[in-house]
N, C-alpha and C positions, 0 to 999 in steps of 0.2 A: 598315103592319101586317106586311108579309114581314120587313121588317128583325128587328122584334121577335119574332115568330118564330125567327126564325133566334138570335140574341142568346137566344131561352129554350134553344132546342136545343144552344146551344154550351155555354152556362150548365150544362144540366144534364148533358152530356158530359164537362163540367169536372168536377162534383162527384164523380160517380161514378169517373172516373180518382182522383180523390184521394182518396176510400173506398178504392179498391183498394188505393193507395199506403201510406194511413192501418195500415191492415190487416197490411200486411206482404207483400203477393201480389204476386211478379213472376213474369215469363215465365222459365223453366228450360231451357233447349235438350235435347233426349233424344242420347244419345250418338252421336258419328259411325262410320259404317262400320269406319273405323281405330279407336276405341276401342274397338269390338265386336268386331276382329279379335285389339288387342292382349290383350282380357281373355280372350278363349278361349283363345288359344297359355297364358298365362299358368298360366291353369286347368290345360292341358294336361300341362304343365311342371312344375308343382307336385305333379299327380296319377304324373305317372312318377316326378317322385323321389321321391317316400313307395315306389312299388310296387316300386321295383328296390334301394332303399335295403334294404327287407324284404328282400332274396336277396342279401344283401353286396357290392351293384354301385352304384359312383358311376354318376350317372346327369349328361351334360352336354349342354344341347343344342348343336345347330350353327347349321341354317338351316332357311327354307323356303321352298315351293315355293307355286305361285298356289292358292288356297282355290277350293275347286268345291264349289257347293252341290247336293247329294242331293235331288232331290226326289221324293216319292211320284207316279206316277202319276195320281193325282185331282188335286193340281196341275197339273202337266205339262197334260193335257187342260185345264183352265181355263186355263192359257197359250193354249194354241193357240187355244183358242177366242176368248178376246178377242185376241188376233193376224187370225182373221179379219175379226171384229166392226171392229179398225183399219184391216184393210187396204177393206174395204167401206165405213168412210167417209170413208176419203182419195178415194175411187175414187166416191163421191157417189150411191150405192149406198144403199136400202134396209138397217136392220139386224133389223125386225121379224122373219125368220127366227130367226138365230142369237140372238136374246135371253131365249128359253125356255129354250135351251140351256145358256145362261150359267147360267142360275138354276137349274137342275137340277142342273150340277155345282157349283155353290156349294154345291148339301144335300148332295151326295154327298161333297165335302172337308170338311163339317160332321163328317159320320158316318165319317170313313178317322182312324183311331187311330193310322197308318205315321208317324214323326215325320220333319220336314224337315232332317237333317244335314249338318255343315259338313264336307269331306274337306279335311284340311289334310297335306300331304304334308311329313313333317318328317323332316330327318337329325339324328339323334342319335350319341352314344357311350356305350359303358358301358366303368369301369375298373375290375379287380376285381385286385390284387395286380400281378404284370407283364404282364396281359394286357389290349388293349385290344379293343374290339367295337364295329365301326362299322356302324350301321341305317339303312334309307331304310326306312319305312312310312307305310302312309294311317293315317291316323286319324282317325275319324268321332267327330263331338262334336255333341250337340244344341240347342236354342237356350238350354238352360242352363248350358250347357258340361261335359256329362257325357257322359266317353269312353263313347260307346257299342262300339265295336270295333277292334280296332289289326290292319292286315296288313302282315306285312312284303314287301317286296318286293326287298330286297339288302341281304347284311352279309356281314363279314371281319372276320376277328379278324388282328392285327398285335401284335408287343411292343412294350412302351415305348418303345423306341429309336428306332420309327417315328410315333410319334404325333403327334411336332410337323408330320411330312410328310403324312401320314395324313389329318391335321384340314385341312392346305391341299388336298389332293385332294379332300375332301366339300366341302367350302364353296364350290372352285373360286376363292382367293384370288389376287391375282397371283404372279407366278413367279419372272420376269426382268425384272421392269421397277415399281416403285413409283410410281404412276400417279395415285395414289388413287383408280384402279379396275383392275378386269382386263383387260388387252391381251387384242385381236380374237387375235393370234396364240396368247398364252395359253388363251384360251379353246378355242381350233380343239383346241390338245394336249389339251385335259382333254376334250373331246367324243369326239376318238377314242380316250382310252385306257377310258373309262365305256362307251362303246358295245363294245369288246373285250372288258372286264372283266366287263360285266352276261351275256355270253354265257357265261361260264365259270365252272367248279365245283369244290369240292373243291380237291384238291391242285395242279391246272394252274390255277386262280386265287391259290390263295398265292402258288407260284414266280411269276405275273407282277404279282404286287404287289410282293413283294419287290425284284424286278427294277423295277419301276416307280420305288420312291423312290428307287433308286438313281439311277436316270435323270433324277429331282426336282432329287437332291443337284446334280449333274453339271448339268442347263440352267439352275440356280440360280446355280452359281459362275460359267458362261458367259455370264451374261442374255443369254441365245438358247436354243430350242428348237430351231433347229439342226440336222438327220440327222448331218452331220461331224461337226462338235466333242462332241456326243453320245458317237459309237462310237469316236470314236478313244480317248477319257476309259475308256470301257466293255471297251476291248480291250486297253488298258494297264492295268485292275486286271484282267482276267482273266489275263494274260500273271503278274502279278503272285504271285497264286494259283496257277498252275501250275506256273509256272519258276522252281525254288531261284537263288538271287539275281540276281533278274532287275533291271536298270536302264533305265527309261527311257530312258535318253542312249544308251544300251548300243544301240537301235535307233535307224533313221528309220520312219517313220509315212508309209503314204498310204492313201486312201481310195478309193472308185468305186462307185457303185451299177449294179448288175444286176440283170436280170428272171430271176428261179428259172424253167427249164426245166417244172418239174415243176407247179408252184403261177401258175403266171403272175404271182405277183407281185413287187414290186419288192423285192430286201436292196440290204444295207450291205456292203460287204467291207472290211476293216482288213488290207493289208500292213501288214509288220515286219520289214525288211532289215538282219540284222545286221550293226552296224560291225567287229565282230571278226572275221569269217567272212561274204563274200557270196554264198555259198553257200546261208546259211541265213536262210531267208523263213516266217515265222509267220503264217497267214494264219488269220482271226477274222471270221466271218459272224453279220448280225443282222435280224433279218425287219423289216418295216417300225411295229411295235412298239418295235424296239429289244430284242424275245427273243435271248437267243446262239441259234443253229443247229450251233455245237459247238462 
């Protein structure tokens, strides 16, 4: 009799799968974390080039940063709460306390109209004739993917001429070495010149941008980031600049770092001992940035 039972229950388990089947109904999977990431940036993306497009700015992105979700308050507390609720029954604990609790802020996230937003930290550029405009901002999108707020939080404008170097500085691409990812030392250089650069304004963050891709150019041709081969490069175009028909070969080059009296911190010095005359020594100071000092 079990047998036949069982034989009806498979039986009619059969049928109704093949209804389903029949029907056309299968299972749809709802989209992954990463598809929900990628169609927000998308959203995102779409939504600044229409809005900057409107004010005659090419709008391009670059990268981003990890997505941190915003949450109201009335969530937040229902976290915590069933955080207790977990930790009380790993801990083999009663939860009949904290379960009113639950259910209270449950009506209360019912009734909180705050929506739960996606902070996605994006470096962009804008181009507008020869000027370029590099952005880091949050930007808050909701679970429909609509920008609800953009803040900036660091931008520089650079000319054309800097852009190709510009766009490797936001991205943080490799430098001196093609890896098919960014060398630990590459990366150490673009930490310290971001952490320099975020502190400064105005007109002494141009001059050390300026200065910076210079320094791009230079650890790029050297693949090494390097202090030496850096300033001595740095002190032979400035020597350049200064001295009506100055030659390279025309000097010897040496280098040494010393601690500034004044600053406790560590330069660069560039001698420059002329072969025509040794007499004359051109001496070329650089802070540990790679700024001239004069």
């Amino acid at each position: 009799m079990s047998g036949i039972n069982f034989l009806s229950r498979f039986t009619l388990i059969f049928l109704i799968a093949g209804a389903v089947t029949s029907c056309g109904l299968k299972y749809v999977p709802g989209p992954s974390l990463e598809d929900l990431a990628q169609s927000r940036k998308a959203s995102l993306e779409a939504q600044l080039g229409r809005d900057f497009a409107a004010v005659n700015k090419k709008y391009i992105p670059l990268t981003y940063g990890e997505t941190v979700v915003v949450k109201p308050q009335s969530y937040e507390r229902l976290d915590s709460l069933f955080e207790v609720k977990y930790r009380l029954s790993q801990n083999g604990f009663p939860t009949k306390e904290i379960d009113p609790l639950i259910e209270d802020q449950k009506m209360a996230l019912l009734a909180d109209t705050t929506e739960v937003l996606y902070m996605e930290t994006h470096w962009f550029e804008l181009v507008q004739d020869t000027t370029c405009e590099f952005i880091v901002a949050q930007c808050f999108l909701n679970n429909r993917n609509v920008l609800r707020k953009m803040d900036f939080i660091d931008e520089f404008k650079t000319g054309i001429s800097n852009q190709f170097w510009a766009e490797k500085y936001m991205k943080e691409e490799w430098l001196t070495r093609d890896l098919g990812y960014t060398s630990n030392d590459d990366l150490s250089f673009y930490t310290m010149m971001k952490n320099k650069e975020f502190s400064l304004q105005g007109e002494e963050k141009t001059l050390f941008l300026e200065n910076l891709f210079v320094v791009m150019r230079i650890a790029s041709e050297n693949r090494s980031t390097a202090a030496q081969g850096i300033v001595l490069k740095l002190a032979a175009r400035q020597m350049k600049n200064e001295i009506p028909g100055f030659q390279v070969a025309d000097y010897v080059f040496s280098f040494k770092k010393e601690l500034d009296p004044e600053t406790k911190q560590s330069i660069y010095v560039v001698e420059a001992a002329s072969n025509k005359d040794k007499n004359v020594v051109v001496t070329r100071r650089y802070d540990s940035f790679f700024m001239p000092l004069n």
